[in-house]
C-alpha positions as CSV (number, residue, x, y, z in Angstrom):
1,X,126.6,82.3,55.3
2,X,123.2,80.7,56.0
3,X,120.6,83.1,58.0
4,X,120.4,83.0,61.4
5,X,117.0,82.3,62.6
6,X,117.5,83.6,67.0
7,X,114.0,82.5,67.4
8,X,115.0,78.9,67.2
9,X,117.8,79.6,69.6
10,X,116.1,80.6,72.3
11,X,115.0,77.5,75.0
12,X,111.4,76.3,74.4
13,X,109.5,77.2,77.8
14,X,111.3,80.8,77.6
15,X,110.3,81.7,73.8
16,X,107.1,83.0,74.8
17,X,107.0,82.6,78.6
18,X,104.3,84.6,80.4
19,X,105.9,87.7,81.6
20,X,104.9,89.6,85.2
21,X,103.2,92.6,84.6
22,X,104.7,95.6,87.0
23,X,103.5,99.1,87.4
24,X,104.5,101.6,85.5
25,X,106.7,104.7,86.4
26,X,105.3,108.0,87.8
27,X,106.3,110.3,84.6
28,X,104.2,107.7,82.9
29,X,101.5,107.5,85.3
30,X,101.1,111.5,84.7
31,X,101.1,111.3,80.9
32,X,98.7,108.9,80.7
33,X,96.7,111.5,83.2
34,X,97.4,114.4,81.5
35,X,98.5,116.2,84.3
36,X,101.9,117.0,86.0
37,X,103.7,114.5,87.8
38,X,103.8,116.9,91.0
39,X,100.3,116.1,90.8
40,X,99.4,112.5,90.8
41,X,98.8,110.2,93.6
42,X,100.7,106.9,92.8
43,X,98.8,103.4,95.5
44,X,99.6,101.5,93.0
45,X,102.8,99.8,94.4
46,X,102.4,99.6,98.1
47,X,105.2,101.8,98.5
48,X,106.3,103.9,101.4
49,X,104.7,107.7,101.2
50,X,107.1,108.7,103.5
51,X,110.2,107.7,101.7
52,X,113.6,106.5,103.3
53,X,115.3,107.4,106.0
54,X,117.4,110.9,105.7
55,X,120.5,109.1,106.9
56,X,120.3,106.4,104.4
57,X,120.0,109.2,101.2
58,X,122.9,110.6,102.8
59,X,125.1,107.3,103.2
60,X,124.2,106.7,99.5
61,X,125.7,110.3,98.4
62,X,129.1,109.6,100.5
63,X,129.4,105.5,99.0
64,X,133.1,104.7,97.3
65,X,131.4,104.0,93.9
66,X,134.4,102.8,92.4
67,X,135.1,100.3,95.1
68,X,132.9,96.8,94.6
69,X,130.5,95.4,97.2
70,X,131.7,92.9,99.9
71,X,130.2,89.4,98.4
72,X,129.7,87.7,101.8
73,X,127.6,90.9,103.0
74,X,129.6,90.9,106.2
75,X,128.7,94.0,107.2
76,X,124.8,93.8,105.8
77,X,124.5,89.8,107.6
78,X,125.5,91.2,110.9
79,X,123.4,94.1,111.0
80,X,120.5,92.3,109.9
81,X,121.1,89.9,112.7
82,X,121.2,92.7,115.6
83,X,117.5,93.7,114.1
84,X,116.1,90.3,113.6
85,X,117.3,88.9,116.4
86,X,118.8,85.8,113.7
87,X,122.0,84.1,114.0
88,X,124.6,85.7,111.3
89,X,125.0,82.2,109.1
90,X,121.5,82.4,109.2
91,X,121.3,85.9,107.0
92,X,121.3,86.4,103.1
93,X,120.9,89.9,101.7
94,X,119.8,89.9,98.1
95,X,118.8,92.6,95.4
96,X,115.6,92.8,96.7
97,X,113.6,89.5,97.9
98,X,113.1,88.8,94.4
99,X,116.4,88.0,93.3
100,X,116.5,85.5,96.6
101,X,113.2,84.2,95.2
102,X,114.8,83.8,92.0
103,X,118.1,82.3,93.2
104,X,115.4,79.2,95.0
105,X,114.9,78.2,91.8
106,X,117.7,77.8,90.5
107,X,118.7,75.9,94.0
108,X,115.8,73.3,93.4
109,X,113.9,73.5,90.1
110,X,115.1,71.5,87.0
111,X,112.1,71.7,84.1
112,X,108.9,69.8,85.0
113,X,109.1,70.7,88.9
114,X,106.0,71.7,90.3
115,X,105.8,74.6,92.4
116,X,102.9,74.9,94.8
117,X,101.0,78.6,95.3
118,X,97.5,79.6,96.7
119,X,95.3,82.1,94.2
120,X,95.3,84.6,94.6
121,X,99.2,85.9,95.9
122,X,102.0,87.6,94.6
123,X,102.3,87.2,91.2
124,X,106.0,86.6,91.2
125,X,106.4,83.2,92.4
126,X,104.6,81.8,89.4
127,X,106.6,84.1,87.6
128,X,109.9,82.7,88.2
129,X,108.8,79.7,88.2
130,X,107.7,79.8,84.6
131,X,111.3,81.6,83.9
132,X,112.9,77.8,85.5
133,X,110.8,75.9,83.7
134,X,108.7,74.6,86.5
135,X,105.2,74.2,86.8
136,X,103.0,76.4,88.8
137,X,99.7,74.6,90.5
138,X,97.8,77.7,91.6
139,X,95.8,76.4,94.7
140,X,92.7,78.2,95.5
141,X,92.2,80.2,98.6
142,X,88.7,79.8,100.7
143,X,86.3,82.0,100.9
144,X,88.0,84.0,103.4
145,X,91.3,84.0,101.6
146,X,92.5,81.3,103.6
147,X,94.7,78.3,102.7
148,X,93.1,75.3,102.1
149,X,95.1,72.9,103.3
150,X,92.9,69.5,102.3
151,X,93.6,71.1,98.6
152,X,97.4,71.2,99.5
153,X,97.5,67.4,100.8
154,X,96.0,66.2,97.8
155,X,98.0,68.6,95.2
156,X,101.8,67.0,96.5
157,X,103.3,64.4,94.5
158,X,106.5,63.0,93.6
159,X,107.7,66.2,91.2
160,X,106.7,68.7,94.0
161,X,109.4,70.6,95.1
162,X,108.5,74.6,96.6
163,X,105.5,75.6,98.5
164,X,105.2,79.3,98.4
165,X,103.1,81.6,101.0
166,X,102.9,85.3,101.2
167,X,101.9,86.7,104.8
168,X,100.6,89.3,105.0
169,X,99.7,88.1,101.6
170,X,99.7,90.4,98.7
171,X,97.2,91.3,97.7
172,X,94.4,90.2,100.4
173,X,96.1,91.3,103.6
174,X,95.5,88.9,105.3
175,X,97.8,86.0,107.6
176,X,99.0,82.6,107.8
177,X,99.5,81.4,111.3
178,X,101.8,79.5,112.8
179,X,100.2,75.9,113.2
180,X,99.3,76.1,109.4
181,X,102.8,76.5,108.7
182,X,104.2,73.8,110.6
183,X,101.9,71.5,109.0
184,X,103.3,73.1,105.5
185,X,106.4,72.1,106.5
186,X,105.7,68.6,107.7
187,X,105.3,67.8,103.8
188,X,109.1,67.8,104.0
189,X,108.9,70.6,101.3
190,X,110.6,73.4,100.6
191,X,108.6,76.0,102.0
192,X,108.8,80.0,101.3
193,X,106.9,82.0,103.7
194,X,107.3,85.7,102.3
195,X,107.1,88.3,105.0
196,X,107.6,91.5,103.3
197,X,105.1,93.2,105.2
198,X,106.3,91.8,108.5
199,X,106.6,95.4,109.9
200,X,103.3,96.5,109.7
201,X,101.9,93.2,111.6
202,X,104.9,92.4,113.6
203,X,104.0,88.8,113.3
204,X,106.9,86.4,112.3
205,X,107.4,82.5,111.5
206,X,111.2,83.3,111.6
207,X,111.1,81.9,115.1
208,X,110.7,78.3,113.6
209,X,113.8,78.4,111.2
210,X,116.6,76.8,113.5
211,X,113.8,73.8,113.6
212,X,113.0,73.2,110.4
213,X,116.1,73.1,107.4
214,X,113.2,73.3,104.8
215,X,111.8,76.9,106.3
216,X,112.9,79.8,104.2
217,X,111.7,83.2,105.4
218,X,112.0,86.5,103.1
219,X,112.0,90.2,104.0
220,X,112.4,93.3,102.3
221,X,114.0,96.8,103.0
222,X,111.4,98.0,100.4
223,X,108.1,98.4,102.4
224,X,109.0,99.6,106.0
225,X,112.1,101.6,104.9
226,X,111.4,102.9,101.8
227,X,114.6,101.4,99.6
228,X,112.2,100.3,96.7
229,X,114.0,101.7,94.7
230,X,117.7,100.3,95.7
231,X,116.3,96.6,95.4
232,X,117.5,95.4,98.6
233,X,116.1,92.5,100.5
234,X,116.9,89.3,102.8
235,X,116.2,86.2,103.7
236,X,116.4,84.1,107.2
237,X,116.6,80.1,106.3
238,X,118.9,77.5,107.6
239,X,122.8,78.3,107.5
240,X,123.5,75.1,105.0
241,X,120.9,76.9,102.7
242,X,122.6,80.1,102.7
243,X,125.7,78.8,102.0
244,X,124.1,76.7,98.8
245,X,123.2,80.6,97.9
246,X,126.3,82.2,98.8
247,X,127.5,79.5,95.9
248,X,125.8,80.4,93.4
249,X,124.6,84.2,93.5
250,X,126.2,86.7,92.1
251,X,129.3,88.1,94.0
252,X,128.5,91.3,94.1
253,X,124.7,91.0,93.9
254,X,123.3,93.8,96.2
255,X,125.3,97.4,95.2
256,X,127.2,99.6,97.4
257,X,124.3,102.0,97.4
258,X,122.4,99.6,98.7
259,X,124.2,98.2,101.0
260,X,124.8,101.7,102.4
261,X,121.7,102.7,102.4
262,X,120.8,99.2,104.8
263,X,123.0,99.8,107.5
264,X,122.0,103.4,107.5
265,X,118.4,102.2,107.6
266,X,118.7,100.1,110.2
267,X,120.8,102.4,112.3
268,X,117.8,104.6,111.8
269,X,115.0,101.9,112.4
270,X,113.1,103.5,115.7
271,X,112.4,106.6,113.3
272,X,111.4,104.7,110.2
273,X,108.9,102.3,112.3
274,X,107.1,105.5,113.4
275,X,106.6,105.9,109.7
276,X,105.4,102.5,109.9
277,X,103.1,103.1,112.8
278,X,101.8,106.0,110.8
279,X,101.3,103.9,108.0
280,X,99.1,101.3,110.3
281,X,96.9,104.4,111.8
282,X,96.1,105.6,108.2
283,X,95.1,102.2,106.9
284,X,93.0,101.5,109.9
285,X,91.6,104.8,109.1
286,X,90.7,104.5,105.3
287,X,89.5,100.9,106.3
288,X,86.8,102.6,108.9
289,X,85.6,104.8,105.9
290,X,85.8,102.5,103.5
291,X,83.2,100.1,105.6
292,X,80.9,103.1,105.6
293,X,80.9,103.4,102.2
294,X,77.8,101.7,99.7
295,X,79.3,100.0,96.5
296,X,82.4,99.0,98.4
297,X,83.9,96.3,100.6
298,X,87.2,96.5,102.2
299,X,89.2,93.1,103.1
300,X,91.1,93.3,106.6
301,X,94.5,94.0,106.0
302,X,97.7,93.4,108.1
303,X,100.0,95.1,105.5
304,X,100.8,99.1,104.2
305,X,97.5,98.2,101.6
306,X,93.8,97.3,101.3
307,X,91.9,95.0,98.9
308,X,88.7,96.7,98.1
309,X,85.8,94.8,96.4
310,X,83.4,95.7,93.8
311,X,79.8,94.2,93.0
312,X,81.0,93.2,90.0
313,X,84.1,93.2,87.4
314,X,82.7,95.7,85.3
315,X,81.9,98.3,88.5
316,X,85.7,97.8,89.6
317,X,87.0,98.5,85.8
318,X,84.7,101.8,85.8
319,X,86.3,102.9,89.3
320,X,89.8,102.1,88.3
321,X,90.0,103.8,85.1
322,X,87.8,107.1,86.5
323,X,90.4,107.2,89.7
324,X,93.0,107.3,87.1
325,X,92.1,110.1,85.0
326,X,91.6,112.3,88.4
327,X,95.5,110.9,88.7
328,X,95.3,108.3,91.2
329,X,96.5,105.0,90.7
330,X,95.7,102.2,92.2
331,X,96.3,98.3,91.1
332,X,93.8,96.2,89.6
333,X,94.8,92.4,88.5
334,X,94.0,90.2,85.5
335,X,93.3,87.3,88.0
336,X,89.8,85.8,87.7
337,X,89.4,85.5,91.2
338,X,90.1,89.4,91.4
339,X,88.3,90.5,88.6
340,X,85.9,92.7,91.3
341,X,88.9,94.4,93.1
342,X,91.4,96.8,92.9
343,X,93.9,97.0,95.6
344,X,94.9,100.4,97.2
345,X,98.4,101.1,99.1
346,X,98.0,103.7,101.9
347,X,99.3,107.3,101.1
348,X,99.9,109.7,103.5
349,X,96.8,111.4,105.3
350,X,96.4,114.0,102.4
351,X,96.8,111.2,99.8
352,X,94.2,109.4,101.8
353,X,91.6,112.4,102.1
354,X,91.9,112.7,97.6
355,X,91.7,109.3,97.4
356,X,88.4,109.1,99.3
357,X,86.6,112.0,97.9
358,X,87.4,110.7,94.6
359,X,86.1,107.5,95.2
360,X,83.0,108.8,97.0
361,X,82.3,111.0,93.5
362,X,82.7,108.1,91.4
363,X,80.4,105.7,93.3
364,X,77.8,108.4,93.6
């Protein structure tokens, strides 16, 4: 039998596509440190310091594991659509928002799509795209971090299918507002307007979905209620759209755990937005010290994290690696534009106090 060479197997944009590059666990994080993992202060992955709600650990404990989830989400779609105010067919839960992110692609990308973004963003959009087989045309942001929007006009053409915006985006902080999306979506594209930090701005584009079939907005349970771990998310877009998605997910794609844990989150919600609100005074907070601070700039950020600024890529390297080996992690990016920052997610006040004295050491 003639030797079987998998290499040439495997379909050509995939062999040696250009993988995302997540963070790495918290037992890792404190080897790497050399120091217990009691001990380290992980702002690496905007997640919530405060954890989820008790009611939603203890719906997990009591979940019929042998039992498989519902695959229309009955019980998830309607909940969701007493919080967000959204008509039920309008509802899709996912496991988290990037498996909804994912599922777009496979809705509207065949190889040789293009895929619209603005640099710098969330690096999983280009991700997936790469994974389709699309191409990614990373659009530079102004000055400001703002979208240009001559730059859009003259980047659509015939093969463009997605247009993809994160707001609060990640990593900058900052918004998109409403009359730039409407003209996004007078291109007749596809157009993804990612709202996982919706809870710590409260400002929304969701309102403009029952106008506009080519709106998708995404949320996640992973920020404000600390499910990060249970990959849960959800996304608001026109009821045809869902229903395309309902065809070709998964059937069981978001767990019994999770789906637990999302109805007891949401029964829960007024406690878990005082974390929320807690997470807001603390980042407004390390913001005002941070703008007191030489060697550092702060970007204004409407989401649980801050985008701090270097003089130069080598000063944000030094900072980085010397607020890791005190065993506090923070997230730096191999973007050129971001070469000069690091971005920091907002602890709890303690974590906050650590992470500022160490910074202030280091910059002395």
């Amino acid at each position: 039998m003639p030797q079987s060479n998998i290499e040439q197997k495997i379909r050509g944009h995939l062999a040696n596509v250009q993988a995302y590059t997540p963070v790495d666990p918290p037992e890792l994080l404190a080897q790497q440190a050399g120091i217990p993992e009691s001990e380290i202060i992980k702002l690496n992955g905007n997640e919530n310091p405060y954890g989820p709600s008790p009611a939603a650990a203890d719906a997990v404990a009591n979940v019929p594991l042998h039992i498989y989830p519902d695959p229309l989400q009955r019980k998830m779609r309607q909940a969701l659509s007493e919080y967000t105010g959204a008509d039920v067919p309008s509802i899709i839960a996912g496991a988290g928002s990037d498996e909804l992110i994912d599922l777009l692609f496979r809705l509207f990308i065949e190889p040789g799509d293009r895929i619209l973004d603005f640099d710098p963003t969330f690096a999983m959009y280009a991700f997936c795209a790469r994974v389709a087989g699309g191409t990614v045309e990373l659009i530079q942001r102004d000055e400001l971090f703002d979208i240009d929007m001559d730059a859009l006009r003259d980047s659509v053409d015939e093969k463009t299918k997605i247009i993809f915006v994160s707001s609060p985006n990640n990593p900058t902080g900052n918004l998109v507002n409403e009359q730039k999306v409407e003209e996004l979506l007078d291109t007749g594209l596809v157009v993804v307007i990612d709202e996982a930090y919706y809870e710590f701005c409260n400002q929304t584009v969701a309102n403009l979905v029952p106008k506009h079939d080519n709106l998708v907005v995404l949320r996640t349970m992973s920020k404000w209620a600390g499910l990060a771990g249970l990959r849960v998310g959800y996304g608001i877009m026109s009821p045809e759209l869902v229903d395309h998605i309902i065809d070709i997910k998964s059937p069981y794609n978001v767990n019994v755990a999770a789906e637990a844990a999302l109805l007891a989150s949401l029964e829960d919600a007024p406690a878990l937005l005082g974390n929320v609100a807690k997470i807001v005074s603390e980042r407004d907070r390390l913001n005002a010290v941070l703008e007191d601070m030489p060697g550092i700039t702060p970007w204004p950020s409407e989401g649980n994290f801050i985008l701090c600024q270097l003089a130069n890529s080598e000063e944000a390297s030094r900072v980085y690696e010397a607020l890791a080996s005190r065993g506090i992690f923070v997230r730096n990016f191999g973007s050129e534009r971001l070469q000069d920052t690091f971005r920091v997610a907002i602890g709890t006040p303690d974590q906050t106090d650590a992470f500022i004295a160490a910074l202030k050491e280091i910059l002395k």
